[in-house]
N, C-alpha and C positions, 0 to 999 in steps of 0.2 A: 331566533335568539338575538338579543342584545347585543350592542360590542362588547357592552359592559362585564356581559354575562358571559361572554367568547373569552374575554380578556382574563377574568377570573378562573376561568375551566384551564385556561394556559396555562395561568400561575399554578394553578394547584396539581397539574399535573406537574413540571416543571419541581414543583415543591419536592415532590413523592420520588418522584426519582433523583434530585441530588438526594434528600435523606437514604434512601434504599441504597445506594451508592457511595457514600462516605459512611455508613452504621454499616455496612453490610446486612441487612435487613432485610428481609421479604420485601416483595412490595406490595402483598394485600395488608402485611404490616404497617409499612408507611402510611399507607392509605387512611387504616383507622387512626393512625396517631394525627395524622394531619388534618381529618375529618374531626378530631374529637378536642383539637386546640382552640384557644383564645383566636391565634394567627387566623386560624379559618373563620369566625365569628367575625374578625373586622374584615377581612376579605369579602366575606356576606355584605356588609355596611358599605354600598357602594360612598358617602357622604366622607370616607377615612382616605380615599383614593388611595388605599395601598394598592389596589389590585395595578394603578399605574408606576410602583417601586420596581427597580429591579428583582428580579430571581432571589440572585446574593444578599441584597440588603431583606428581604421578607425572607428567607432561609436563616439569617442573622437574628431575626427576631423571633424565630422559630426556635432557636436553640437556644437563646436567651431563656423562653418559655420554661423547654426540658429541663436546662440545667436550673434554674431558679424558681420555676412553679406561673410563674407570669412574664408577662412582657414587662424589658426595662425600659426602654426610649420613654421616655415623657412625652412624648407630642400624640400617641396613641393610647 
């Protein structure tokens, strides 16, 4: 495995548990919602280097997501 790839399995675990943790949420829940986001798709796209944002700011654009249908930041 990649760093690349180690760093994003971070992130997305990290993802899944503040969501499950602040929604009160399952976390095989979490899981698919965070699986089934834009957030995850650029996460994929090592060339967006989100996977090098913090936690908090890639959770930010996570909710950005749910609550408005897409990501708002312009620079992604």
């Amino acid at each position: 495995m990649s760093r690349e790839e180690q760093m994003i399995e971070y992130m997305v675990q990290d993802l899944v548990e503040i969501l499950s943790e602040t929604s009160g949420m399952e976390y095989d829940f979490a899981m698919k919602i965070i699986y089934s986001s834009e957030v995850y798709d650029k996460l994929m796209e090592p060339g967006t280097g989100l996977y090098r944002e913090s936690p908090g700011y890639v959770y930010g654009l996570l909710q950005d997501e749910l609550n408005f249908g897409h990501i708002v930041q312009a620079e992604l």
